[in-house]
MMTF fields as JSON, N, C-alpha, C and O atoms, coordinates in Angstrom:
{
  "mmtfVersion": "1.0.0",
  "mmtfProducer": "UNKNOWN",
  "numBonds": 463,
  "numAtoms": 464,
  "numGroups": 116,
  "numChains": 1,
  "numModels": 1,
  "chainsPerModel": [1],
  "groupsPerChain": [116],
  "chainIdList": ["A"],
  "bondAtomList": [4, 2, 8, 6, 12, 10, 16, 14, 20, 18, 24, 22, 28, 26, 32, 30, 36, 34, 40, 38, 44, 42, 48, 46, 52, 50, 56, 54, 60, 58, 64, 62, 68, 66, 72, 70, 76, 74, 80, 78, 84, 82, 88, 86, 92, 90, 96, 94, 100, 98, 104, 102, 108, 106, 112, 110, 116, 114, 120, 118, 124, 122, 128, 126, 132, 130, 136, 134, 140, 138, 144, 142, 148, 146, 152, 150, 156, 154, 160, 158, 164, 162, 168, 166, 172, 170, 176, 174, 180, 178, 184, 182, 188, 186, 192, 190, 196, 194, 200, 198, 204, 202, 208, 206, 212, 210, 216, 214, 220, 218, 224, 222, 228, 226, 232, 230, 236, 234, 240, 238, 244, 242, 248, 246, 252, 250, 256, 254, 260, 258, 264, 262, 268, 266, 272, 270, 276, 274, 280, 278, 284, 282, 288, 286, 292, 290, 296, 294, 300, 298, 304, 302, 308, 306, 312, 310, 316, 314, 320, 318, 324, 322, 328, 326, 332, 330, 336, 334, 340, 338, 344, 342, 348, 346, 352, 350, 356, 354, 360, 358, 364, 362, 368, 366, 372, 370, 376, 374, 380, 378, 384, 382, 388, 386, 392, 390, 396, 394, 400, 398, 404, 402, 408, 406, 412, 410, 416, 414, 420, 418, 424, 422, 428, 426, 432, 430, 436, 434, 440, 438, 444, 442, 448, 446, 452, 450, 456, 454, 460, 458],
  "bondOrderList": [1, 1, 1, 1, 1, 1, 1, 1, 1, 1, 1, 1, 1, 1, 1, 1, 1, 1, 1, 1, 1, 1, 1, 1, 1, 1, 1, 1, 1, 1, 1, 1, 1, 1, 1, 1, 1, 1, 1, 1, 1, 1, 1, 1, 1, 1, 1, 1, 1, 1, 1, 1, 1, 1, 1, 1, 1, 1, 1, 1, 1, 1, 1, 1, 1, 1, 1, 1, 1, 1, 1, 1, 1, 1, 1, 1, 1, 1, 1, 1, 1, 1, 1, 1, 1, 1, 1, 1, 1, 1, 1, 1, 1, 1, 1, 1, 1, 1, 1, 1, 1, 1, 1, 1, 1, 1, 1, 1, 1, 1, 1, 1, 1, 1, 1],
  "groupList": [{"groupName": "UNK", "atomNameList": ["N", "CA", "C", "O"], "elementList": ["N", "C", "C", "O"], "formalChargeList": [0, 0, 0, 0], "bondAtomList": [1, 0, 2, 1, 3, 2], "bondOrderList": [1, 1, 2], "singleLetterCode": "X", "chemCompType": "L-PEPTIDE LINKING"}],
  "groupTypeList": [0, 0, 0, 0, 0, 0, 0, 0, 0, 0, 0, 0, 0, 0, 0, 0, 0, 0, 0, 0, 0, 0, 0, 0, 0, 0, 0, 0, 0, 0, 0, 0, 0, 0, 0, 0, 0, 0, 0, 0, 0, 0, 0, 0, 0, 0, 0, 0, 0, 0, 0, 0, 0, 0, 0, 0, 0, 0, 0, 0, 0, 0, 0, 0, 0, 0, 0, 0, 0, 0, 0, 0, 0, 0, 0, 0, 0, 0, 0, 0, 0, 0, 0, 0, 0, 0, 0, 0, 0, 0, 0, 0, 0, 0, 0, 0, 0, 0, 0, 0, 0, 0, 0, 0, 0, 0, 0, 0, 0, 0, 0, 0, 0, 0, 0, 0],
  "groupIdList": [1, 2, 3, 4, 5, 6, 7, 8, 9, 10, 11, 12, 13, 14, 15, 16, 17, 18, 19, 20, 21, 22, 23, 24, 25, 26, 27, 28, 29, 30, 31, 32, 33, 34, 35, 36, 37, 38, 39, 40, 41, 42, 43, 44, 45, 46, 47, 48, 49, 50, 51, 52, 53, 54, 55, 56, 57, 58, 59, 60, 61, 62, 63, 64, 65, 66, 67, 68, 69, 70, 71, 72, 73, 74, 75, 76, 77, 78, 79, 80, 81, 82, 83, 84, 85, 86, 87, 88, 89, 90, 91, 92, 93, 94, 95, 96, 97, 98, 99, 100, 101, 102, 103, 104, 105, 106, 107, 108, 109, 110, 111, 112, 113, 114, 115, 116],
  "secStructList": [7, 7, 7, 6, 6, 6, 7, 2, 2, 2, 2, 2, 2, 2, 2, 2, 2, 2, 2, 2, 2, 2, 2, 2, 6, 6, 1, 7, 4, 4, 4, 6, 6, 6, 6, 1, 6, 6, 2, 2, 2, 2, 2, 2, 2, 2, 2, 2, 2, 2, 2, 2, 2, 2, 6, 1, 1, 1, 6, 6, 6, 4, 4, 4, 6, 6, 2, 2, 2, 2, 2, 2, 2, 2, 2, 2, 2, 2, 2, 2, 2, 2, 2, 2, 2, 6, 6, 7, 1, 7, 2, 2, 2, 2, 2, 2, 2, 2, 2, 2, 2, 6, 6, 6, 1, 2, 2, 2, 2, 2, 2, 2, 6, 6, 6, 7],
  "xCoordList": [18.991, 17.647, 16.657, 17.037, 15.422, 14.54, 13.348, 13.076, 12.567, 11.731, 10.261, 9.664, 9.76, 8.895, 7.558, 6.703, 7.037, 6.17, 5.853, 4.775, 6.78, 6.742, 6.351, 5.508, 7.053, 6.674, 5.417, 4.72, 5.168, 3.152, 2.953, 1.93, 4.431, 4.029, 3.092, 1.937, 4.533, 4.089, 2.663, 1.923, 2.355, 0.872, -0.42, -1.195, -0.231, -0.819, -1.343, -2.496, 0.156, 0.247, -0.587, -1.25, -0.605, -1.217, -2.864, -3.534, -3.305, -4.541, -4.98, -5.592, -4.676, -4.993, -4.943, -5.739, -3.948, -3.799, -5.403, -6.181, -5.69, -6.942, -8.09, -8.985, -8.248, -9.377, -9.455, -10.483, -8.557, -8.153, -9.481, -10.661, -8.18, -9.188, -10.574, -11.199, -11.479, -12.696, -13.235, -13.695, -13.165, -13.685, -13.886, -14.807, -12.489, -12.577, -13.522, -14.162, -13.919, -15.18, -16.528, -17.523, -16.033, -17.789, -17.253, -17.815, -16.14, -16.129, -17.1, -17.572, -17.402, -17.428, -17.043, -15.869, -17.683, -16.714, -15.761, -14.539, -16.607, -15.432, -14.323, -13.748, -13.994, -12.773, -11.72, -10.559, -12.291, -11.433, -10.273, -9.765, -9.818, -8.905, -7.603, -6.451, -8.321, -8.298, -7.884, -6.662, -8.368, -8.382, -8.224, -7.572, -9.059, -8.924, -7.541, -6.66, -7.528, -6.047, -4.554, -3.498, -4.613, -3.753, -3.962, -3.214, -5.156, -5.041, -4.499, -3.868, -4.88, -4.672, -3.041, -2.42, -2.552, -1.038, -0.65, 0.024, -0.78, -0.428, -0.322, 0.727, -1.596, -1.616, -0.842, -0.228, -0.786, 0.124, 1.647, 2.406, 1.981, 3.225, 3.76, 4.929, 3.078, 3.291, 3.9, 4.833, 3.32, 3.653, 4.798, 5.602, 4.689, 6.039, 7.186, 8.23, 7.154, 8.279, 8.674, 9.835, 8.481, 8.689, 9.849, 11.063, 8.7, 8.98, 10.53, 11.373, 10.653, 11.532, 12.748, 13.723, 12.681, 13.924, 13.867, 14.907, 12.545, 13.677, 14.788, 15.897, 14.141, 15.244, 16.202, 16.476, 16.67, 18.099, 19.437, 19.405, 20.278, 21.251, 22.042, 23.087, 21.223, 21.801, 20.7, 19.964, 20.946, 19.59, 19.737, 18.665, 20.948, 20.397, 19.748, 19.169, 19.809, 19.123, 17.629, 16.764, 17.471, 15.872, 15.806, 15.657, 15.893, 15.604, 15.646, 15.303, 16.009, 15.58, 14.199, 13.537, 13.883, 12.702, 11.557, 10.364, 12.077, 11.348, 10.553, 9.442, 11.495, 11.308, 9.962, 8.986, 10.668, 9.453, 8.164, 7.354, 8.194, 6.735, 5.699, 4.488, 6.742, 6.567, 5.941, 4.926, 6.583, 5.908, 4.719, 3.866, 4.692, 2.973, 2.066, 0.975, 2.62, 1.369, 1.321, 0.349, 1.657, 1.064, 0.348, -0.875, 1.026, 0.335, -1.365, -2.338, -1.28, -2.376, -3.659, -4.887, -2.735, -3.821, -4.36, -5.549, -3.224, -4.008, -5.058, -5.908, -5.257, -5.853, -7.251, -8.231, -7.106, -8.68, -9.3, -10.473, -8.5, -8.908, -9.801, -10.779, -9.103, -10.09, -11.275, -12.245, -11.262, -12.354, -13.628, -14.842, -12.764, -13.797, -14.765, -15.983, -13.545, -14.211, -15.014, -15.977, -14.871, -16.047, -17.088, -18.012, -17.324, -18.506, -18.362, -19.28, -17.542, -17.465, -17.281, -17.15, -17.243, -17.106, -17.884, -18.381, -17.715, -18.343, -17.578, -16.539, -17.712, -16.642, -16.208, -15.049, -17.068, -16.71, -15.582, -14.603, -15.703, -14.822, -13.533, -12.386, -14.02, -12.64, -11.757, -10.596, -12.436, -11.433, -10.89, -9.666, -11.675, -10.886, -9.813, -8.858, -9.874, -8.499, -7.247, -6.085, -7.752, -6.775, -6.3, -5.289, -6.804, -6.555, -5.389, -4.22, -6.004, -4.458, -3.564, -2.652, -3.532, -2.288, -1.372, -0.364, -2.208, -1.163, -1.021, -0.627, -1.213, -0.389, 0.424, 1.326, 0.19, 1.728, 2.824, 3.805, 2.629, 3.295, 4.205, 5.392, 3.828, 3.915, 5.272, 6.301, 4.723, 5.828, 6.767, 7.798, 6.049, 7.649, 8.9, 10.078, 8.152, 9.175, 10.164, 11.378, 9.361, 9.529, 10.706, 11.418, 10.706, 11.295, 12.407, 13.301, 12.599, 13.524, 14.692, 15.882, 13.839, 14.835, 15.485, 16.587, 15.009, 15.533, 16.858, 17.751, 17.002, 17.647, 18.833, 19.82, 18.853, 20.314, 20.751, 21.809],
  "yCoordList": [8.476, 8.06, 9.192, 10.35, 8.83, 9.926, 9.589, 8.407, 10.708, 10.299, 10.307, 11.341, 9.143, 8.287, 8.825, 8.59, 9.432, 9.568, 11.023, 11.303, 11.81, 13.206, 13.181, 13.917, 12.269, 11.663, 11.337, 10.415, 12.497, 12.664, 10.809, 10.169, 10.196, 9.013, 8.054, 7.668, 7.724, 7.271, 7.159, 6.177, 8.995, 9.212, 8.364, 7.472, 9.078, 8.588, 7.046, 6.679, 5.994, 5.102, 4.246, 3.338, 4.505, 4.856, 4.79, 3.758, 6.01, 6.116, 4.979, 4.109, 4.897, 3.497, 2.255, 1.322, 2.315, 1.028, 0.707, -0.157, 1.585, 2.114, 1.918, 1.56, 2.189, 2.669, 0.492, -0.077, 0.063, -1.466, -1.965, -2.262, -1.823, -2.573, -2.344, -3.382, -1.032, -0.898, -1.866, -2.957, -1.389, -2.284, -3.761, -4.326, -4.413, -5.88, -6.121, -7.146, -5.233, -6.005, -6.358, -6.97, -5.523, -5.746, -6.862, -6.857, -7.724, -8.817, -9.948, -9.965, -10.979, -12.305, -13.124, -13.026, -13.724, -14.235, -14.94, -14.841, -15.882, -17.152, -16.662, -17.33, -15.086, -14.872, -14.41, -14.098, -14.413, -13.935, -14.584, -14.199, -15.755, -16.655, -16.628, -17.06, -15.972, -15.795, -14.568, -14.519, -13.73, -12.855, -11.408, -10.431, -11.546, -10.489, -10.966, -10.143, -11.857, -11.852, -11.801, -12.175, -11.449, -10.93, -9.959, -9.606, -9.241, -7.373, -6.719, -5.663, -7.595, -6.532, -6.509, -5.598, -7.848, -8.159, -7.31, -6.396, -7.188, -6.059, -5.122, -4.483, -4.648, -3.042, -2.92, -1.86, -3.511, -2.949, -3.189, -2.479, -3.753, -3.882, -2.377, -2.075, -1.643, -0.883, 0.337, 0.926, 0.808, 1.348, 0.999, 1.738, -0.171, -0.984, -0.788, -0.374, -1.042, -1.119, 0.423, 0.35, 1.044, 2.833, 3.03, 3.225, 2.858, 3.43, 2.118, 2.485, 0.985, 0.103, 0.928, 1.21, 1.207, 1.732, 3.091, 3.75, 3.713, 5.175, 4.579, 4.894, 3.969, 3.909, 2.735, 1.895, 2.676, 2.087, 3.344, 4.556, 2.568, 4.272, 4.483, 5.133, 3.616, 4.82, 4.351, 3.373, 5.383, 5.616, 4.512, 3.975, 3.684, 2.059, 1.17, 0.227, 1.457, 0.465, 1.021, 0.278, 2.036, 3.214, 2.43, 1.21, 2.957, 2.709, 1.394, 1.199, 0.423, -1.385, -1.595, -2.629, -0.635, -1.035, 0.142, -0.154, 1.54, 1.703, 0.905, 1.235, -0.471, -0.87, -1.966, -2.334, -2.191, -3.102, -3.075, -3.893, -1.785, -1.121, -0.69, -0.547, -0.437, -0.684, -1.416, -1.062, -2.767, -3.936, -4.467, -5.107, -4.119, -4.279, -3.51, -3.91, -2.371, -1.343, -2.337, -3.062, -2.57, -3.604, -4.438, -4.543, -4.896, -6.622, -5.957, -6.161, -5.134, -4.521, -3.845, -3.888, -3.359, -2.662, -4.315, -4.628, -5.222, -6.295, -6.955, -7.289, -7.221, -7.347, -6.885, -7.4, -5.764, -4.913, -4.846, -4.54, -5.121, -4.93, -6.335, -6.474, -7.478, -8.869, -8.79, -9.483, -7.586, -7.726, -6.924, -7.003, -6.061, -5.554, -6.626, -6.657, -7.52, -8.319, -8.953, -9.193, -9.508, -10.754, -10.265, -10.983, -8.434, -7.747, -7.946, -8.55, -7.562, -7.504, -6.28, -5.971, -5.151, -3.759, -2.75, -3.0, -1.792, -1.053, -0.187, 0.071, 0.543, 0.615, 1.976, 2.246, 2.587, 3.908, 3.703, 4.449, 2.654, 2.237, 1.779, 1.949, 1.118, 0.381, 2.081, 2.449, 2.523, 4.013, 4.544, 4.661, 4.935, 5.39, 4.955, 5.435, 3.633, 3.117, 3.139, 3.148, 3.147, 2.676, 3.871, 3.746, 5.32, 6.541, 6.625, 6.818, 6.404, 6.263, 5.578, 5.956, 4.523, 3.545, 4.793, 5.465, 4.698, 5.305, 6.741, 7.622, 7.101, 8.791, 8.058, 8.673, 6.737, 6.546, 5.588, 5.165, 5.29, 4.407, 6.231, 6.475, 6.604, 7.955, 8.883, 9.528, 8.576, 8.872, 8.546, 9.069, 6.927, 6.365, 6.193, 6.067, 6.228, 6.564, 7.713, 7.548, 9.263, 9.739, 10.211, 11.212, 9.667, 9.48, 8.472, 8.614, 7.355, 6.646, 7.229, 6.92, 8.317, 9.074, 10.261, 10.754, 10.538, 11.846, 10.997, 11.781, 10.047, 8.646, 8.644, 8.576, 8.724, 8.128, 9.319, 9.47],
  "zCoordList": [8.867, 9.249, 8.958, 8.784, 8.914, 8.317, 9.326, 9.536, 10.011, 10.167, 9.692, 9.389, 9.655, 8.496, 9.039, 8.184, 10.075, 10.286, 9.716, 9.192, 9.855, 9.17, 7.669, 7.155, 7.065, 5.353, 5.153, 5.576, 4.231, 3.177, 2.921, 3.166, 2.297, 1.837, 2.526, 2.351, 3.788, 4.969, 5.226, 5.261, 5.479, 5.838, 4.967, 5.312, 3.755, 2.729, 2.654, 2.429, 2.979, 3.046, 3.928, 3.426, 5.416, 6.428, 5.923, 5.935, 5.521, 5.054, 4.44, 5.059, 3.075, 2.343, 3.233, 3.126, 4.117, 4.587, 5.47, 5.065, 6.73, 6.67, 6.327, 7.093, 4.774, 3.976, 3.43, 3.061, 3.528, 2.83, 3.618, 3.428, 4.952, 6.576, 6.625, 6.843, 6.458, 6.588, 5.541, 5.878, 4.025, 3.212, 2.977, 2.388, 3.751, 3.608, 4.307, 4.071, 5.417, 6.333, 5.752, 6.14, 4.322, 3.368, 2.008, 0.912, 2.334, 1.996, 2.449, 3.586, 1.42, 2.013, 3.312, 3.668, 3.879, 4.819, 4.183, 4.289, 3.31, 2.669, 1.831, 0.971, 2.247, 1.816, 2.866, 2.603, 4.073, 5.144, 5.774, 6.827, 4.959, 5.548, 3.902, 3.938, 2.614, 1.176, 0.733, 0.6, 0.505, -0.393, 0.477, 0.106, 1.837, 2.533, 3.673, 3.923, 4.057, 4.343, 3.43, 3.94, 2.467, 1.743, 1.109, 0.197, 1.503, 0.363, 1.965, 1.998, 3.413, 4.403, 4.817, 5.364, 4.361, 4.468, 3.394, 3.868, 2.059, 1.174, 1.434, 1.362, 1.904, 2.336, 3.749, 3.865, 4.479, 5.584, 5.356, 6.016, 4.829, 3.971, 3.46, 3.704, 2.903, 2.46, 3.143, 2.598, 4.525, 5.449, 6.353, 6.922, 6.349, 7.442, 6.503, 7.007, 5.101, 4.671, 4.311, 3.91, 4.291, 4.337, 5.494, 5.432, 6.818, 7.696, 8.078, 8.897, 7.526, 7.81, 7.179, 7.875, 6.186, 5.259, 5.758, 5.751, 6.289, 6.652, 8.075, 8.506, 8.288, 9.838, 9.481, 10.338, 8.33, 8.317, 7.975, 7.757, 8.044, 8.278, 6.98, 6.953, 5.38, 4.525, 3.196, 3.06, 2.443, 0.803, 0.385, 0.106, 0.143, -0.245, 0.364, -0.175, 1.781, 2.414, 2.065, 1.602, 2.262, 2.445, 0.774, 0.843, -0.543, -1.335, -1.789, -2.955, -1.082, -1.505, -0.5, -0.588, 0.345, 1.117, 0.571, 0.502, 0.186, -1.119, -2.282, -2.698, -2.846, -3.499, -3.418, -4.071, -2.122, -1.308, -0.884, -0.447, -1.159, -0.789, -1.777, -1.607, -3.303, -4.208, -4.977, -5.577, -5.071, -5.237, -4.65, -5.264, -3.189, -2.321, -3.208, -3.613, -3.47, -3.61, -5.191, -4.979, -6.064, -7.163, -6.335, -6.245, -5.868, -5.281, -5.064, -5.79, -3.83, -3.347, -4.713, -4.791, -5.461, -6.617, -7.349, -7.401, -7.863, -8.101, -7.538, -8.364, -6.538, -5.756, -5.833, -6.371, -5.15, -5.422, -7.005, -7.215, -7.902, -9.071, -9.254, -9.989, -8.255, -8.647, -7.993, -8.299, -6.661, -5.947, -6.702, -6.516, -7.701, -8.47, -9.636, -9.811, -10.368, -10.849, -10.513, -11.241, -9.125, -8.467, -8.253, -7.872, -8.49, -8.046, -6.069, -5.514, -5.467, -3.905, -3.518, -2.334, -4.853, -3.953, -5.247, -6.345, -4.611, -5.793, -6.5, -5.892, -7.88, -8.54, -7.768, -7.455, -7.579, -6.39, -5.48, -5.496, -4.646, -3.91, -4.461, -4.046, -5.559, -5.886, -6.852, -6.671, -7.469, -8.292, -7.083, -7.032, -5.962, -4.715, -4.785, -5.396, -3.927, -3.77, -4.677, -4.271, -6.262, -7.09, -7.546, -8.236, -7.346, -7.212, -6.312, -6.649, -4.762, -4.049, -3.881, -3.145, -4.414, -4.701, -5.905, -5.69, -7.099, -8.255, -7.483, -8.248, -6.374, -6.021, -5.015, -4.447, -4.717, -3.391, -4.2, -3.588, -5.489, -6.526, -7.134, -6.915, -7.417, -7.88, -6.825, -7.023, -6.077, -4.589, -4.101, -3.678, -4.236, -4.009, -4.937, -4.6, -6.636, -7.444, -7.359, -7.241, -7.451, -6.783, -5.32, -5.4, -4.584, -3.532, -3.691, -2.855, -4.675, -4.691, -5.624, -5.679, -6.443, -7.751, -6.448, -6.694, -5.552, -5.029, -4.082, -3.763, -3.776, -3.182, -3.609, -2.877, -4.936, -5.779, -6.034, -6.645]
}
């Protein structure tokens, strides 16, 4: 078991997850049942599944929920990338975010190579 809270990722993860929540509030409404309920399910995904796989009791289990967190953080970068298209954020905001996705995509690779 590892603990997940001590982990930069985690943290990191954490942050973005965060930084998701503030911004959707400068969504649309008519996307709050849409678009912002699934970048905030993405992004918290990301954190749960970390901290899910450190606390199973071995690197395969940790690294298939690695994997999982993985895949959010796409889901999640897709995502914001449409919110950029629709014009709902600004591009400031949106490079932020997509800055810290590719350093916790980066990490968890990273972290899944140090695994095996």
């Amino acid at each position: 078991m590892y603990k997940y809270k001590q982990l930069k990722l985690w943290q990191k993860s954490m942050n973005v997850t965060a930084d998701i929540y503030k911004i959707t509030e400068k969504l649309p409404d008519k996307e709050r049942y849409n678009l912002i309920s699934q970048i905030c399910r993405s992004a918290v995904s990301i954190p749960s599944n970390i901290a899910e796989g450190a606390g199973r009791n071995s690197k395969k289990d940790f690294s298939h929920f690695l994997s999982i967190a993985l895949g959010s953080s796409f889901e999640l970068e897709t995502q914001v990338i449409l919110t950029e298209k629709l014009n709902y954020l600004s591009k400031t905001q949106i490079d932020d975010i997509l800055a810290q996705l590719i350093e916790i995509q980066s990490m968890i690779l990273g972290l899944k190579k140090s695994l095996e």
